[in-house]
C-alpha positions as CSV (number, residue, x, y, z in Angstrom):
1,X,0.0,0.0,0.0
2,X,1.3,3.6,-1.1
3,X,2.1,6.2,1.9
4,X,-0.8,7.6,0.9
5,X,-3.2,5.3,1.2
6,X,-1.8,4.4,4.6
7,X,-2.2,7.8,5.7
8,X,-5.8,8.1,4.5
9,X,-6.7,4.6,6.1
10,X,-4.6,6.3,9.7
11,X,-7.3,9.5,8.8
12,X,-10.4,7.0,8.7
13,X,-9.5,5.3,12.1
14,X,-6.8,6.9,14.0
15,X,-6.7,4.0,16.4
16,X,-5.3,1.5,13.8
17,X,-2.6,-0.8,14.4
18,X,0.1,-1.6,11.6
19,X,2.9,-4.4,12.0
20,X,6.3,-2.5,11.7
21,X,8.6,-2.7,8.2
22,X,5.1,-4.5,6.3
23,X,3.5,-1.3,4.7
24,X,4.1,-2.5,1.4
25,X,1.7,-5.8,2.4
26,X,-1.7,-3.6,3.7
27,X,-4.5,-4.7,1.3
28,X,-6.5,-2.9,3.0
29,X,-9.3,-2.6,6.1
30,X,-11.8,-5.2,7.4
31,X,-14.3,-5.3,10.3
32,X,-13.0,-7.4,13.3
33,X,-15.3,-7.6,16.3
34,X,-17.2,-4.3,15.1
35,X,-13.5,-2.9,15.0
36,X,-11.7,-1.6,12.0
37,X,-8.3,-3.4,11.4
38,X,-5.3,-3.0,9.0
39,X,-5.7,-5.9,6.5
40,X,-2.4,-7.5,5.6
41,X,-1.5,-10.5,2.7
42,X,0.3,-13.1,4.1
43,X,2.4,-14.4,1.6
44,X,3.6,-10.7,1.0
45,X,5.0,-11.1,4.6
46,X,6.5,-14.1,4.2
47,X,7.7,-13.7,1.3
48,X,9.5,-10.1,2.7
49,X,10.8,-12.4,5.9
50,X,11.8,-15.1,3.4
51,X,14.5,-12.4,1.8
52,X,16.6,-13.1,5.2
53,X,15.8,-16.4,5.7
54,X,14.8,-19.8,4.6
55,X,11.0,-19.6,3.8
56,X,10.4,-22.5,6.0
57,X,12.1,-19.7,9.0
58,X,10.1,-17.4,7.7
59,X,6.8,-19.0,7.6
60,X,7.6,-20.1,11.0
61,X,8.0,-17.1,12.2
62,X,5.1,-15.0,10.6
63,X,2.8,-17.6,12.2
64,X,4.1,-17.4,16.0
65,X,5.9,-13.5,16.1
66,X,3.5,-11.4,13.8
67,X,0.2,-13.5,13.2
68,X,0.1,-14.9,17.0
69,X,0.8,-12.0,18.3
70,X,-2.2,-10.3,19.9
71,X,-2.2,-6.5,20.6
72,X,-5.9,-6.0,21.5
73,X,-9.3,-5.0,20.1
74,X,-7.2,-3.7,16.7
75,X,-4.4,-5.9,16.5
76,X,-4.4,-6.6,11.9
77,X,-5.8,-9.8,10.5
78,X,-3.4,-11.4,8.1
79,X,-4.7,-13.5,4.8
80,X,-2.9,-15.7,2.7
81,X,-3.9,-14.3,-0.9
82,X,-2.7,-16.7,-2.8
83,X,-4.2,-19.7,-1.3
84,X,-7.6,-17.9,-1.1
85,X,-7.6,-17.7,-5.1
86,X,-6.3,-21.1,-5.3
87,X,-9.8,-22.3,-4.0
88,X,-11.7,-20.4,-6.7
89,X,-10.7,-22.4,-9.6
């Protein structure tokens, strides 16, 4: 997601949470308990980890440091893109 579009989605919900060094893999917003969340792609963050370190490091580490970790009412919800259009063919 551009600067931009990261600063209008901070303007819509000042509260927002974003996970550090992962701008570039906001898709976007979603509803999470009646709560408006940053929306992240998965593999983007993996594959970003995955530059440093085996993906199978990576992968492992997405799921227990960023997508395990809880940070309240607007902690983001992470997707895996990829997989999700697998299932529509």
């Amino acid at each position: 997601m551009t600067k931009e579009q990261l600063e209008k989605m901070s303007a819509f919900d000042g509260e927002i949470l974003l996970a550090d060094g992962f701008d570039e893999c906001v898709v976007g917003m979603t509803l999470s308990d009646d709560e408006w969340v940053a929306l992240y792609d998965a593999t983007l963050v993996v594959n970003q980890l995955a530059r440093d370190m085996p993906y199978e490091c990576a992968m492992e580490f997405f799921e227990f440091n960023i997508e395990g970790a809880y940070m309240g009412k607007k902690t983001p919800v992470f997707i895996f893109m990829d997989q999700a259009d697998d299932t529509l063919d």
